[in-house]
FINUFI-732149 format. One record per residue: residue in one letter; x, y, z of N, C-alpha, C in turn; residue number from 1. Coordinates in Angstrom, 2 decimals. Atoms other than C-alpha are relative to their C-alpha. Layout:
# residues N
 aa     n.u     n.v     n.w    ca.u    ca.v    ca.w     c.u     c.v     c.w   i
  a       X       Y       Z       X       Y       Z       X       Y       Z NUM
...
# end
This chain:
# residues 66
 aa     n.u     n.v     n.w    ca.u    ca.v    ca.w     c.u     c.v     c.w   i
  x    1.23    0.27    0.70   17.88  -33.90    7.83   -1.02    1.13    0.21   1
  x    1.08   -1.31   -0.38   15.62  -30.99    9.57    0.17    0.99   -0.93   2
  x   -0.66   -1.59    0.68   17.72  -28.40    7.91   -0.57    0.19   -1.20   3
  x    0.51    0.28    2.26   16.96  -30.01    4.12   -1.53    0.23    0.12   4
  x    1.30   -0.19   -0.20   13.52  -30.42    5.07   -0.89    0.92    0.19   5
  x    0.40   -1.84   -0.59   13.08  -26.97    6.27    0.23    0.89   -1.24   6
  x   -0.49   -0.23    1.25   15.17  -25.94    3.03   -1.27   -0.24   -1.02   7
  x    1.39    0.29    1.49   12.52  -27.82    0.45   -1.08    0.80    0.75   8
  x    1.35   -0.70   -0.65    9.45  -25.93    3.01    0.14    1.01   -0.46   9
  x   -0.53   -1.57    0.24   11.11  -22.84    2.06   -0.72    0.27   -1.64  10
  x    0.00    0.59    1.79   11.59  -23.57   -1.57   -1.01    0.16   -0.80  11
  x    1.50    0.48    0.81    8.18  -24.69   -2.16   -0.75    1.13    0.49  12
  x    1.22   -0.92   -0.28    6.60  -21.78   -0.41    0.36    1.27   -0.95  13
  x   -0.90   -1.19    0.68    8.90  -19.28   -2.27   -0.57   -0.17   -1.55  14
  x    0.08    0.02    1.45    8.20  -20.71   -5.70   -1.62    0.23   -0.15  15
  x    1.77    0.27   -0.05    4.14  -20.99   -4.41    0.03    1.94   -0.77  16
  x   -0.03   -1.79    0.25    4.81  -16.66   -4.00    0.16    0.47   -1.45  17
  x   -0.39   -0.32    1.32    6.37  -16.51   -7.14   -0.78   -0.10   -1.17  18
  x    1.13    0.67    0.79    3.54  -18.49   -9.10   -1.16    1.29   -0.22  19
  x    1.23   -1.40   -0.04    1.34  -15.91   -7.96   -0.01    1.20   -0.38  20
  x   -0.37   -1.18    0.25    3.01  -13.31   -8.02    0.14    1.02   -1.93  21
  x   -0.43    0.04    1.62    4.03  -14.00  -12.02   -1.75    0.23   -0.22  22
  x    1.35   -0.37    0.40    0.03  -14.57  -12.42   -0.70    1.37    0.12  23
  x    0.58   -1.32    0.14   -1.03  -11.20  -10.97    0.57    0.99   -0.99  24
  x   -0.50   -0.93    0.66    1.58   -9.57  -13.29   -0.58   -0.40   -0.96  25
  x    0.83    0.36    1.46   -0.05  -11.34  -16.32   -1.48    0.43   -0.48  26
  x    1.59   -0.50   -0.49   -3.56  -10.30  -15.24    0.02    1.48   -0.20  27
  x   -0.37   -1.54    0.10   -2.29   -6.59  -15.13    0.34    0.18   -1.43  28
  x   -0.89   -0.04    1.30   -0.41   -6.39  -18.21   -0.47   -0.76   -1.32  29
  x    0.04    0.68    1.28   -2.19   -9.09  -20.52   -1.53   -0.33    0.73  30
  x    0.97    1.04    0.03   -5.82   -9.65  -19.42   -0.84   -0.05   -0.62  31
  x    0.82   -0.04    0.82   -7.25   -8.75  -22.31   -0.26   -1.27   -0.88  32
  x   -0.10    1.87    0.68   -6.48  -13.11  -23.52    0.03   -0.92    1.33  33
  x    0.49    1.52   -1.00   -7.45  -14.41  -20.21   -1.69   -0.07   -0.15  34
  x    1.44    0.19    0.23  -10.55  -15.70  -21.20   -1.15   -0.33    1.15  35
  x    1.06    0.94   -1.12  -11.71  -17.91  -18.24   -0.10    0.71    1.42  36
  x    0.20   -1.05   -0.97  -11.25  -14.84  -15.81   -0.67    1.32   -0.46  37
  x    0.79   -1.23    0.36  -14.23  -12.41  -16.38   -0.03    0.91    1.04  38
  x   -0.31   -1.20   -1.34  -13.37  -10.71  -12.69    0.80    0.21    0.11  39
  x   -1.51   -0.56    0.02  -10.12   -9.68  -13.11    0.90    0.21    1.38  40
  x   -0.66   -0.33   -1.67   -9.76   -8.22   -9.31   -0.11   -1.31    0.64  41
  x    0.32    1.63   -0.87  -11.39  -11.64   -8.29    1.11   -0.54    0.13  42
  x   -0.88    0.93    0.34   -8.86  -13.24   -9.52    1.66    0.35    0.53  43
  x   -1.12   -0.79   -0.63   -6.05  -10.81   -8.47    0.08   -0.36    1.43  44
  x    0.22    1.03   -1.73   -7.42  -11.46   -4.78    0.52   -1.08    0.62  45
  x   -0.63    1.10   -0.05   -7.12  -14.85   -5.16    1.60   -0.13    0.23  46
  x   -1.02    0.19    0.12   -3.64  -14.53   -6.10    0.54    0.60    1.13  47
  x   -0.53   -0.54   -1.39   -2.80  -12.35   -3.39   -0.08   -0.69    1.52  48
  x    0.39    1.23   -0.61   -4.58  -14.72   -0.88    1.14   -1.12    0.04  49
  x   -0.74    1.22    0.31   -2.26  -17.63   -2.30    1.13    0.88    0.56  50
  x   -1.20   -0.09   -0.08    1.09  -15.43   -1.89    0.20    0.73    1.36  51
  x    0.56    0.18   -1.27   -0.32  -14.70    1.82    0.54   -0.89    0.67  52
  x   -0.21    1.17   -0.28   -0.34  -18.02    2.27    1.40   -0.80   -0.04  53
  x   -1.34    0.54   -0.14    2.89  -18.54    1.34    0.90    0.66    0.84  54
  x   -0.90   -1.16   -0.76    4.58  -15.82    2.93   -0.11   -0.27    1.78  55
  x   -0.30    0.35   -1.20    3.42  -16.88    6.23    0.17   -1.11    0.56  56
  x   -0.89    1.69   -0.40    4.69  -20.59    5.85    1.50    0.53    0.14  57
  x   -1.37    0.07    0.19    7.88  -19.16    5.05    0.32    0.90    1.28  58
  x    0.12   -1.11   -0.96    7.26  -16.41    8.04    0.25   -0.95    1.24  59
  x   -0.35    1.10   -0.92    6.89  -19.73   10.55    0.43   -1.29   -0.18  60
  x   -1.28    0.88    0.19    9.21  -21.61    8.89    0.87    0.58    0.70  61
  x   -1.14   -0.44   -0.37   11.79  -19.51    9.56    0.18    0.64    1.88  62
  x    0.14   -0.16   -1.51   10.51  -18.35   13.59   -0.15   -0.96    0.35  63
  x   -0.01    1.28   -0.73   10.22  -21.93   14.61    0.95   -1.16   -0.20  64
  x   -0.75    1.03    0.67   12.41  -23.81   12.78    1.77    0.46   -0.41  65
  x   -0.94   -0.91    0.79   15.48  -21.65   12.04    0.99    0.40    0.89  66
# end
């Protein structure tokens, strides 16, 4: 049961990275139709922040649990 559990922690932090990661490329490449982001870097930040955040669940997922 730990293992699966540790598995979906993974999972979910991996797809969090990915979320973000996809958004900052959209922001780069297309933000001339994001309307509701008038700070562009702000928002890049953010995203970077978030895939931070994931990276070091999956960082002490895997040193404590693994």
């Amino acid at each position: 049961m730990k293992e699966q559990l540790v598995k979906a922690a993974q999972m979910h932090a991996a797809g969090e990275l990915e979320r973000a990661k996809t958004n900052i490329m959209v922001y780069m490449n297309q933000s001339v139709g994001i309307g509701e982001h008038s700070d562009i870097v702000e928002a890049i930040q953010e995203e970077l922040d978030k895939m931070a955040a994931a990276e070091d669940r999956m960082d002490m997922l895997h040193k404590y649990f693994t």
